[in-house]
C-alpha positions in Angstrom: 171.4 27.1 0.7 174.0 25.4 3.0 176.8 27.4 0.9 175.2 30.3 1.6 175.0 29.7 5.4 178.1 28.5 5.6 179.2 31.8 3.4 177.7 34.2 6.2 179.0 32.0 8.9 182.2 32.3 7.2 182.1 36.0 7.2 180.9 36.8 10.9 184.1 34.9 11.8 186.2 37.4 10.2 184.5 40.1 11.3 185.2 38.8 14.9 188.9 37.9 14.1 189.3 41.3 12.6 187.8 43.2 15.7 189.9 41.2 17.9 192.8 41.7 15.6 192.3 45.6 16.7 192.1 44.5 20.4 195.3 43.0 20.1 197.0 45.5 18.2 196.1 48.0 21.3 196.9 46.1 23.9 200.2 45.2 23.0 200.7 48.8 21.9 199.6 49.5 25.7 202.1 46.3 27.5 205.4 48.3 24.7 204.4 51.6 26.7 204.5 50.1 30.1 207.7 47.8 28.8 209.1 50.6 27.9 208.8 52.6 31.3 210.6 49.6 32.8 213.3 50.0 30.5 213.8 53.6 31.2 213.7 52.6 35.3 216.2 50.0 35.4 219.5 52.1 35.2 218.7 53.8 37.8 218.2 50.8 39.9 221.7 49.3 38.3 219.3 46.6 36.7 220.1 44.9 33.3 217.8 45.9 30.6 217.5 42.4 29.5 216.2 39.9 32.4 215.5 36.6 31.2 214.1 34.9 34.5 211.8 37.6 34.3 210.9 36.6 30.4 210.8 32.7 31.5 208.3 33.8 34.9 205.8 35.4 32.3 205.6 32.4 29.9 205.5 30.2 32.7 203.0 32.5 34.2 201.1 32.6 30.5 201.2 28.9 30.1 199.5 28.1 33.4 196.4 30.2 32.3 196.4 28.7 28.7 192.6 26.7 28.0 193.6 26.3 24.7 193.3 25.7 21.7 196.6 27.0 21.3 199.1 24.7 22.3 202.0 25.8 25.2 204.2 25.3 22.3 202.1 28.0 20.3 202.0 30.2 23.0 205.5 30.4 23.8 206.7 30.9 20.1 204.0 33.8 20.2 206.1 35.3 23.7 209.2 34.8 22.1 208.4 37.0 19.4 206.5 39.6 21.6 209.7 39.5 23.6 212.2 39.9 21.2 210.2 42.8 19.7 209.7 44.4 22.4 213.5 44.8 23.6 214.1 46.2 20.0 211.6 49.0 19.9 213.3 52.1 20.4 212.8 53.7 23.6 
């Protein structure tokens, strides 16, 4: 009985990971778009397109608000990736 429990358990966990899987998937869909108006802004103001006091300022900001239980570490290798994919999407 217990490995059926555990079992359904098991599977309502996934089916929470997986819906907040698609929650993820649109939001960072939604900060590309507005990452993306920035990008096509900045010549105009004579701005670099890369900024990375800006980058450090929104981990820093990130790791302040972090609970857990990822560690800081965690979280900044997850930034770092956003980050880098997100000045390689094509604008």
């Amino acid at each position: 009985m217990t490995d059926d429990k555990n079992l359904r358990e098991i599977e309502q966990h996934r089916e929470a990971i997986d819906a907040l899987d698609k929650q993820i998937v649109a939001l960072l869909n939604e900060r590309q778009t507005h990452a993306l108006a920035i990008r096509a802004l900045k010549p105009s103001m004579h701005m670099g397109l890369f900024d990375a006091k800006r980058e450090e300022q929104i981990v820093d900001a990130l790791l302040a608000e972090n609970q857990g239980p990822l560690y800081s570490d965690n979280l900044r290798e997850i930034y770092a990736v956003i980050l880098k994919v997100s000045k390689e999407v094509p604008a």
